[in-house]
C-alpha positions in Angstrom: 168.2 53.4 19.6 171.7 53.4 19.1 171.5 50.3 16.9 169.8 52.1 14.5 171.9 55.0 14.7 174.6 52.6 13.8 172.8 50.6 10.8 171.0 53.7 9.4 174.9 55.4 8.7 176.2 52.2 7.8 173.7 51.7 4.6 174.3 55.2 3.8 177.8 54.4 3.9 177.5 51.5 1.4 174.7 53.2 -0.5 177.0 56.2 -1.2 180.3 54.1 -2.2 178.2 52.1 -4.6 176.5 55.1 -6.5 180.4 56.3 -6.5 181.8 52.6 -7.6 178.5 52.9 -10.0 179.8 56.1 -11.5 183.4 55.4 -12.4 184.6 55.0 -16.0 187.9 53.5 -17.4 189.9 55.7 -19.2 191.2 54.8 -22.9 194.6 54.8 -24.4 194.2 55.7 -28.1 197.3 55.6 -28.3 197.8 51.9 -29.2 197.0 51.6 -33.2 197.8 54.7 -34.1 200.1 56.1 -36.3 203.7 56.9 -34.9 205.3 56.9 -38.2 204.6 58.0 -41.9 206.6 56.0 -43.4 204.9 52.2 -41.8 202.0 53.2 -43.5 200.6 53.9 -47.0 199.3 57.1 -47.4 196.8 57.4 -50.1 194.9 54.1 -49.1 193.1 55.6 -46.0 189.7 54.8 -45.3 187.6 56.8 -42.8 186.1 54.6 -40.4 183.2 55.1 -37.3 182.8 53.6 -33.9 179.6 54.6 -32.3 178.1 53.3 -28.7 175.4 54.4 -26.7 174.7 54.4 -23.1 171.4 55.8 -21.2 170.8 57.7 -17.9 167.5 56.6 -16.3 165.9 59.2 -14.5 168.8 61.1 -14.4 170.0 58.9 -11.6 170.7 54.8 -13.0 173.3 54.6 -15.6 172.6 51.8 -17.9 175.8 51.0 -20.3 177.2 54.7 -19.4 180.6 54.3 -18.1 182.0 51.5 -20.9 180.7 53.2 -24.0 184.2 55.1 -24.8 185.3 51.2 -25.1 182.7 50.1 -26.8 183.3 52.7 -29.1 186.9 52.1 -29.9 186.5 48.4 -29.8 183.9 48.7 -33.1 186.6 51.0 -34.6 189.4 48.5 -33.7 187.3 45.7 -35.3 186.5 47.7 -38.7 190.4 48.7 -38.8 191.6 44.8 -38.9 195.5 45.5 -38.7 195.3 49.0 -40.0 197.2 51.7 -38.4 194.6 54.9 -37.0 194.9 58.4 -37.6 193.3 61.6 -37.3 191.0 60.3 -34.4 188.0 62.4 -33.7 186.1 61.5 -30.4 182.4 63.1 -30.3 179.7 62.9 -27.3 176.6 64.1 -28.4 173.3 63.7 -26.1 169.5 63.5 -26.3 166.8 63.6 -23.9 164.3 61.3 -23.5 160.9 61.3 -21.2 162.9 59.4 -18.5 166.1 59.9 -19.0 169.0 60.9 -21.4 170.8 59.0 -23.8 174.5 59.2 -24.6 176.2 58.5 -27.5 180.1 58.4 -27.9 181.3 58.4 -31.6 185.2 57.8 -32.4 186.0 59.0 -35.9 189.1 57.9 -37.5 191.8 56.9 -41.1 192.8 53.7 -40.9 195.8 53.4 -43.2 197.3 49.8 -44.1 200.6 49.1 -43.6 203.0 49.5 -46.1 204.1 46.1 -47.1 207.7 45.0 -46.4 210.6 46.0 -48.9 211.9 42.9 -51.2 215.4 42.0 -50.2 217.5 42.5 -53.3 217.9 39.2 -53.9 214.3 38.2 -54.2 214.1 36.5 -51.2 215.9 33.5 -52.1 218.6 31.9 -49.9 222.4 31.4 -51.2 224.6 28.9 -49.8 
């Protein structure tokens, strides 16, 4: 009797610290591309560009690509950027509900500005000796 006393608390142990482990998410730096200065970038060719992922919660208990979709999100947006720099980011969560469960979608809004191309050295680049 004991014995099962002793395996009953130990599955609820490791049931409960995997539906924890199951519900952490990363957090993400947006912090990386974006714009520190005004004067790297060129101002009036911005482009407005979208990430978008989408996770779903089955039966309001299993997530199913939940806790990485903030990543997903801002890798598409990295990928659309190319080497632009990112401003006026705009993250959105929006939801809707399903028959068996709920679906997630995380949406990163965001001007991706090119860089401004390096000044000319005044002696056109060439070399004296």
């Amino acid at each position: 009797m004991t014995t099962l006393r002793v395996v009953r608390r130990l599955a609820s142990a490791v049931l409960a610290g995997a539906l924890l482990v199951g519900c952490q998410g990363m957090p993400l730096d947006l912090s990386k591309r974006t714009v520190t200065d005004r004067a790297q970038i060129d101002a009036y060719k911005g482009r407005r560009i979208v990430g978008e992922a989408t996770g779903f919660q089955l039966l309001l208990f299993i997530p199913i690509a939940i806790n990485n979709r903030y990543q997903t999100a801002y890798n598409d947006l990295l990928r659309q950027a190319g080497d632009d720099l990112l401003s006026d980011v705009t993250v959105t969560e929006s939801w809707q509900w399903a028959a068996v469960g709920t679906l997630y979608t995380t949406r990163i809004e965001a001007t991706a500005y090119p860089r401004k191309a390096p000044a000319p050295t005044q002696d056109g680049g060439s070399t004296r000796r």
